[in-house]
Backbone as JSON Lines, residues from 0, in Angstrom:
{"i":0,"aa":"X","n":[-75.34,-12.98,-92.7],"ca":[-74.12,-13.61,-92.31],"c":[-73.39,-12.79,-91.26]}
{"i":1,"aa":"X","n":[-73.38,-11.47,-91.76],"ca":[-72.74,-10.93,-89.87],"c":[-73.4,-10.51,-89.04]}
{"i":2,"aa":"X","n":[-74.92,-10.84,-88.83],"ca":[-75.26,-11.16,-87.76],"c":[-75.01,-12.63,-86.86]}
{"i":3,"aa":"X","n":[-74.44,-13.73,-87.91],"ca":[-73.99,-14.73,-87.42],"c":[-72.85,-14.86,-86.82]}
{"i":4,"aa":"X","n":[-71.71,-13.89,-87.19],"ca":[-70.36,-13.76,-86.95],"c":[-70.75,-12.67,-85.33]}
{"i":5,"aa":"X","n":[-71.48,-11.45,-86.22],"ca":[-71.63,-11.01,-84.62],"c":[-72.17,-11.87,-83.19]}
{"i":6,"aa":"X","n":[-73.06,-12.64,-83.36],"ca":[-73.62,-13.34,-82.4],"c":[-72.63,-14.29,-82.2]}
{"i":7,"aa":"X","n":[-71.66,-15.02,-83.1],"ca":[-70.98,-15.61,-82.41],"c":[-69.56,-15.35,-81.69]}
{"i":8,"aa":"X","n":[-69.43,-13.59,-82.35],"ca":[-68.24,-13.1,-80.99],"c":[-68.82,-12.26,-80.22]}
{"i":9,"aa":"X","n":[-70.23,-12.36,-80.05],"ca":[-70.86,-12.49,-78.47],"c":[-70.89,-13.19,-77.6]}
{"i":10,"aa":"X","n":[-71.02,-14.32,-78.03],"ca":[-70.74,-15.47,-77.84],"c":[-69.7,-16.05,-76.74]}
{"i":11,"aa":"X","n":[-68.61,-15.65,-78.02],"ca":[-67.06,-16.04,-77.51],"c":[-66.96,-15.12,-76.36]}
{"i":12,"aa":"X","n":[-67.52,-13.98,-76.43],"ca":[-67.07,-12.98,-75.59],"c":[-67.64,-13.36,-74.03]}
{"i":13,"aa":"X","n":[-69.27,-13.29,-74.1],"ca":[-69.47,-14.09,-72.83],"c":[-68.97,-15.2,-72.35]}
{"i":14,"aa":"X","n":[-68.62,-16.07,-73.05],"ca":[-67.79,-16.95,-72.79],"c":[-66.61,-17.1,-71.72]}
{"i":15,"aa":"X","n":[-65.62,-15.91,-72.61],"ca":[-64.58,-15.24,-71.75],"c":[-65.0,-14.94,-70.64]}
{"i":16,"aa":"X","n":[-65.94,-14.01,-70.81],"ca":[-66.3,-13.35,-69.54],"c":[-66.78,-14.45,-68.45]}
{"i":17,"aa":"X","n":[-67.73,-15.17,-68.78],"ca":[-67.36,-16.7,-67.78],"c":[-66.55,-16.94,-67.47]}
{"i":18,"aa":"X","n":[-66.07,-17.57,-68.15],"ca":[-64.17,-18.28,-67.4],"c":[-63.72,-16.96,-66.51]}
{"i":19,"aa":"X","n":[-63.55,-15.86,-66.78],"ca":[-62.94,-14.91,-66.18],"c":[-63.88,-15.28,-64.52]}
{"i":20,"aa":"X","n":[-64.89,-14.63,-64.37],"ca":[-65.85,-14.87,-63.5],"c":[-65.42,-16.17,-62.6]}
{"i":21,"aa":"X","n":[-65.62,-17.65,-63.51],"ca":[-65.34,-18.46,-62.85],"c":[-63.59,-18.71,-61.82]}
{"i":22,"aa":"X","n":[-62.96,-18.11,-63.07],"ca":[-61.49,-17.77,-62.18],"c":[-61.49,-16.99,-60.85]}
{"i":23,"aa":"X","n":[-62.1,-15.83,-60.87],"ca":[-62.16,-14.44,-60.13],"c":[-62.73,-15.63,-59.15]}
{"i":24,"aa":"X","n":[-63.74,-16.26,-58.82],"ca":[-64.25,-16.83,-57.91],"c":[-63.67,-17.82,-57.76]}
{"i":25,"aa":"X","n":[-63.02,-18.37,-57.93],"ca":[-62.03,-20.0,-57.38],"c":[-60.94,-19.09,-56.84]}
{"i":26,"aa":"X","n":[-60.4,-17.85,-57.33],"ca":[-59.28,-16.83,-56.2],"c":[-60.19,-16.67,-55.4]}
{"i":27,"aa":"X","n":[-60.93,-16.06,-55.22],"ca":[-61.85,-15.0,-53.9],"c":[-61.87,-16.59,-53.04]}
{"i":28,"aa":"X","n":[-62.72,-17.8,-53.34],"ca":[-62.53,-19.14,-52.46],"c":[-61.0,-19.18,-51.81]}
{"i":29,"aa":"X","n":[-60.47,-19.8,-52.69],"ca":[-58.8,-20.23,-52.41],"c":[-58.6,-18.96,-51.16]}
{"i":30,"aa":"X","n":[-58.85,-17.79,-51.12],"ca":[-58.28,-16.33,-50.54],"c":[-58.77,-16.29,-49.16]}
{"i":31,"aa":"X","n":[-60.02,-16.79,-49.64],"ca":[-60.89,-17.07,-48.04],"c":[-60.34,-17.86,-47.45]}
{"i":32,"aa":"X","n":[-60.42,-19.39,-48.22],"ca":[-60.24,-20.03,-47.35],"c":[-58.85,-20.6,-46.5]}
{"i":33,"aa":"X","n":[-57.62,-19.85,-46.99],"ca":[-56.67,-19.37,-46.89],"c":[-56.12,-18.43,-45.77]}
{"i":34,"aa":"X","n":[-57.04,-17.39,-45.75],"ca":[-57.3,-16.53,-44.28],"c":[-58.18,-17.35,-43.2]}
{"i":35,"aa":"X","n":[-59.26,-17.61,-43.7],"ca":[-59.28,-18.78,-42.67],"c":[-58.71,-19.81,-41.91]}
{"i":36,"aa":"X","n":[-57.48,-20.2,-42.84],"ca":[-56.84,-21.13,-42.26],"c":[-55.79,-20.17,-41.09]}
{"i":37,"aa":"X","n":[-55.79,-19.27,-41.3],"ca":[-54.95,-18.18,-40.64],"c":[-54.77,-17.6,-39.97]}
{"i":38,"aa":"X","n":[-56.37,-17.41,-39.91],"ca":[-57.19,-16.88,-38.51],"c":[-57.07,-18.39,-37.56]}
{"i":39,"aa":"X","n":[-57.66,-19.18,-37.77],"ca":[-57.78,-20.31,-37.26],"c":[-56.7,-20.8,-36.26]}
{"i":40,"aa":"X","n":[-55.86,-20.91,-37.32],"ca":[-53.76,-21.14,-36.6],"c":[-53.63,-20.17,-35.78]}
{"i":41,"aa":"X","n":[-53.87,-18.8,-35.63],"ca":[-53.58,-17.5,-34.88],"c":[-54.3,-17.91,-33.33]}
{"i":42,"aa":"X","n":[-55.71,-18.0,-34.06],"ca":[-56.84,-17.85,-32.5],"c":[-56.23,-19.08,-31.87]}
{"i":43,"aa":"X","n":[-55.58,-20.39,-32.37],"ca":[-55.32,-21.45,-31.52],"c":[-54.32,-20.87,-30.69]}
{"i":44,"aa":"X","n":[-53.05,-20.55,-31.39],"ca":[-51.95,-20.28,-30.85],"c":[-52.16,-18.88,-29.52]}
{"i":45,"aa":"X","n":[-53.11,-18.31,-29.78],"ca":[-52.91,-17.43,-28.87],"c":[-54.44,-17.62,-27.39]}
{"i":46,"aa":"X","n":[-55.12,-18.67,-28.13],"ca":[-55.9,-19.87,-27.09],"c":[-54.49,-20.59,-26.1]}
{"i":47,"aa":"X","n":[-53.65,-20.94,-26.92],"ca":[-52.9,-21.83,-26.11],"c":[-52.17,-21.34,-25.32]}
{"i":48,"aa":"X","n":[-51.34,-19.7,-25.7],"ca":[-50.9,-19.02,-24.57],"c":[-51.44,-18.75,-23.42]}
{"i":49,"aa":"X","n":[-52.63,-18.38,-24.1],"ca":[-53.32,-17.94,-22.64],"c":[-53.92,-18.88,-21.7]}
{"i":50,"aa":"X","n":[-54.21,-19.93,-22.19],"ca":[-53.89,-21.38,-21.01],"c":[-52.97,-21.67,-20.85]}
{"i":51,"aa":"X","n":[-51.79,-21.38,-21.27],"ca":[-50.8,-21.81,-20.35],"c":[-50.44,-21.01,-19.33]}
{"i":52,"aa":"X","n":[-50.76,-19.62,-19.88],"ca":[-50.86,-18.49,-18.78],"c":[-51.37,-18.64,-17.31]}
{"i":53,"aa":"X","n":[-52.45,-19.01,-18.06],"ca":[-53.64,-18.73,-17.01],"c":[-53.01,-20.28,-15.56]}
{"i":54,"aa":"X","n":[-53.14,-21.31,-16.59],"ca":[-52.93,-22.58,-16.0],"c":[-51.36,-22.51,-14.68]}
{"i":55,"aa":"X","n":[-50.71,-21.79,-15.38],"ca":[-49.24,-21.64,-14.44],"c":[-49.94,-20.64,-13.53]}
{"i":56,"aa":"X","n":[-51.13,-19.4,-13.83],"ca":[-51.6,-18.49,-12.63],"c":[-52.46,-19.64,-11.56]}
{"i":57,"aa":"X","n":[-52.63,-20.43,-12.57],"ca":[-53.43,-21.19,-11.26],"c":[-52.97,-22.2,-10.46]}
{"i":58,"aa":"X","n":[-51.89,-22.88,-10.72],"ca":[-51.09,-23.7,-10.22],"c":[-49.98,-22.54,-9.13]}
{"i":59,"aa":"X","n":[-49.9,-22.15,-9.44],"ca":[-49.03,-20.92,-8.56],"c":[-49.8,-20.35,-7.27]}
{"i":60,"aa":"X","n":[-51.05,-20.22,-7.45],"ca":[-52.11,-19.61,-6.36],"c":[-52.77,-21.08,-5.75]}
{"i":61,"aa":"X","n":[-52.94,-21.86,-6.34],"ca":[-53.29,-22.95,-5.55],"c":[-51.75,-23.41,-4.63]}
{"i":62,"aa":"X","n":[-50.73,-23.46,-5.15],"ca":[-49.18,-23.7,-4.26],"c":[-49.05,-22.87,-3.03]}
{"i":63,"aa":"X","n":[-49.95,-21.35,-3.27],"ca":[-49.78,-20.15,-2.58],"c":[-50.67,-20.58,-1.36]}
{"i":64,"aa":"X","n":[-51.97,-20.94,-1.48],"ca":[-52.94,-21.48,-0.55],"c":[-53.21,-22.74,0.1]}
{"i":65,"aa":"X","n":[-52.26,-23.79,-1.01],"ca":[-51.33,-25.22,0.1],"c":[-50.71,-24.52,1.53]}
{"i":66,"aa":"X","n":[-49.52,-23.5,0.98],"ca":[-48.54,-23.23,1.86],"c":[-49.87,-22.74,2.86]}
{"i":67,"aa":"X","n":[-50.52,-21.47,2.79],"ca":[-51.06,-21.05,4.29],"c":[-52.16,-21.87,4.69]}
{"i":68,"aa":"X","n":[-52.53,-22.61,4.37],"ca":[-53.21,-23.68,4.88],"c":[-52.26,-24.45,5.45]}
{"i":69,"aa":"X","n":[-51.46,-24.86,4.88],"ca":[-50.31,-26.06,6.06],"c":[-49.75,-25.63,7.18]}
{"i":70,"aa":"X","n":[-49.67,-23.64,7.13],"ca":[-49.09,-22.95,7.65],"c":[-50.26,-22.7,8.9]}
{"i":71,"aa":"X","n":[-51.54,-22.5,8.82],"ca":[-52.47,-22.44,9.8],"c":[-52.79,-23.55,10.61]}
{"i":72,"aa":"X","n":[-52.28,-25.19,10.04],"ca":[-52.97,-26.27,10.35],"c":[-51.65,-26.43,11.73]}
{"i":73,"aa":"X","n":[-50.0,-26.04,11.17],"ca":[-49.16,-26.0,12.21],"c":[-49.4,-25.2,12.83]}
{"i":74,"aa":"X","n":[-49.81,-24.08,13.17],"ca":[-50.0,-22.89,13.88],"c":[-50.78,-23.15,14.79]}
{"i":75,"aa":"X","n":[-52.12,-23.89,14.46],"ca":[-52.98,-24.38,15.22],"c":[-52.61,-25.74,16.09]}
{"i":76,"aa":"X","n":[-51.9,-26.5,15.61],"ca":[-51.28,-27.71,16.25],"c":[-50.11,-26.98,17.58]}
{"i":77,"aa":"X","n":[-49.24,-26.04,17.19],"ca":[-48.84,-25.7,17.84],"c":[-49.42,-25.09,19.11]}
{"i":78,"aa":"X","n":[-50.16,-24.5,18.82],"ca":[-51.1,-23.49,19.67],"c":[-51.64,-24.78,20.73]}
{"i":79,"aa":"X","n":[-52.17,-25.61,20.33],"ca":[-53.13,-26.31,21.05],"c":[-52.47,-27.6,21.53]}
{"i":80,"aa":"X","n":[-50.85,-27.52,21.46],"ca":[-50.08,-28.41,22.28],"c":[-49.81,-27.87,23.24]}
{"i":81,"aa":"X","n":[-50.23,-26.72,23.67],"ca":[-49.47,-26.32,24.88],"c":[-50.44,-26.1,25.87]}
{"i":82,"aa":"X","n":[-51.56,-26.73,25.42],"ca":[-52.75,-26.73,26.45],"c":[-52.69,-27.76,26.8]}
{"i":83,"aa":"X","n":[-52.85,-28.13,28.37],"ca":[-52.95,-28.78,29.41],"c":[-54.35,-29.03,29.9]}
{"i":84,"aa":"X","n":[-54.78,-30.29,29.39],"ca":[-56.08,-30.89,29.86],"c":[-56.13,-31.32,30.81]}
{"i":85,"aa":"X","n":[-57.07,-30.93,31.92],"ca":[-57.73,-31.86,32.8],"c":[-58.09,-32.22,32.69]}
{"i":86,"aa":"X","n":[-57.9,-33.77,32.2],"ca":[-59.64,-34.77,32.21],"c":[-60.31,-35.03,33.51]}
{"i":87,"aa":"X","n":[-59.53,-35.04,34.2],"ca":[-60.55,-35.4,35.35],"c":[-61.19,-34.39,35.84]}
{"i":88,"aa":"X","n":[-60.97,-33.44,35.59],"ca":[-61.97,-32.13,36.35],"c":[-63.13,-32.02,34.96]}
{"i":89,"aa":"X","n":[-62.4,-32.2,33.83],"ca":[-63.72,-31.8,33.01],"c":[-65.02,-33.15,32.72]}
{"i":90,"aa":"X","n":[-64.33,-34.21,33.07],"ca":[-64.93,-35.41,33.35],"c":[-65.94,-35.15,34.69]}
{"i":91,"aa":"X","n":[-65.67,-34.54,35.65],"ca":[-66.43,-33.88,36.7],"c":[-67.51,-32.82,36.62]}
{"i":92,"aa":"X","n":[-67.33,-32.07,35.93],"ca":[-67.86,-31.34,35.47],"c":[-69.0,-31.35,33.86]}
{"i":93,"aa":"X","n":[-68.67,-32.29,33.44],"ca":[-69.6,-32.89,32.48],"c":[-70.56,-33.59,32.91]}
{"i":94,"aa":"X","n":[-70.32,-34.59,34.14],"ca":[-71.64,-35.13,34.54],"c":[-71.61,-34.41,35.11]}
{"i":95,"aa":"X","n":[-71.45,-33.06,36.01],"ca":[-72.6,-32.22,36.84],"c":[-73.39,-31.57,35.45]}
{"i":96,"aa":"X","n":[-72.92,-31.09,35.02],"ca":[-73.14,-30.81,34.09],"c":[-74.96,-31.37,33.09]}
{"i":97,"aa":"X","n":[-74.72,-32.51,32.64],"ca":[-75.2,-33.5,32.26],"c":[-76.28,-34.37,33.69]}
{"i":98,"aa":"X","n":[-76.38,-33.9,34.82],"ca":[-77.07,-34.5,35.66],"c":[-76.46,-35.58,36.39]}
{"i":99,"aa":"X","n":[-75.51,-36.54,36.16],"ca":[-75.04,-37.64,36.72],"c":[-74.15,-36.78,37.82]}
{"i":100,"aa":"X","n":[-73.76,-36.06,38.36],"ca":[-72.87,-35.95,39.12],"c":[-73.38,-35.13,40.45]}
């Protein structure tokens, strides 16, 4: 008979010790997946800074290279209004040029 009593608060005891086990591991889950959610929220939020970062660096340098491009295209317009074409001499000179003349 108390080997029956012993075996059955072995029993009980592993028992415990299950549930315990099974607890300990539904925390360690819940804990993970908890930091996970944490990590997750973090890496977005600091994904999203840095595109917005980046996105305002690039909208800023593309604004930067509108301007000297518009700035070379007048420069060049300017430049090349103040040249005075001869057509008729270079019209002369194209067919000698070219053989007809």
């Amino acid at each position: 008979m108390d080997n029956d009593k012993t075996l059955e608060h072995l029993l009980k005891i592993e028992a415990e010790a299950a549930a315990l086990v099974n607890d300990a591991q539904a925390e360690a889950d819940r804990r993970v997946h908890e930091n996970d959610e944490k990590s997750r929220s973090a890496f977005e939020e600091r994904y999203r800074v840095e595109a917005e970062l980046r996105e305002s660096s690039l909208k800023k340098e593309k604004e930067k290279l509108r301007k000297q491009y518009q700035q070379s295209i007048d420069d060049y317009r300017e430049e090349i209004s103040g040249i005075n074409a001869d057509m008729e001499r270079f019209s002369t000179l194209f067919n000698v040029y070219i053989g007809e003349g």
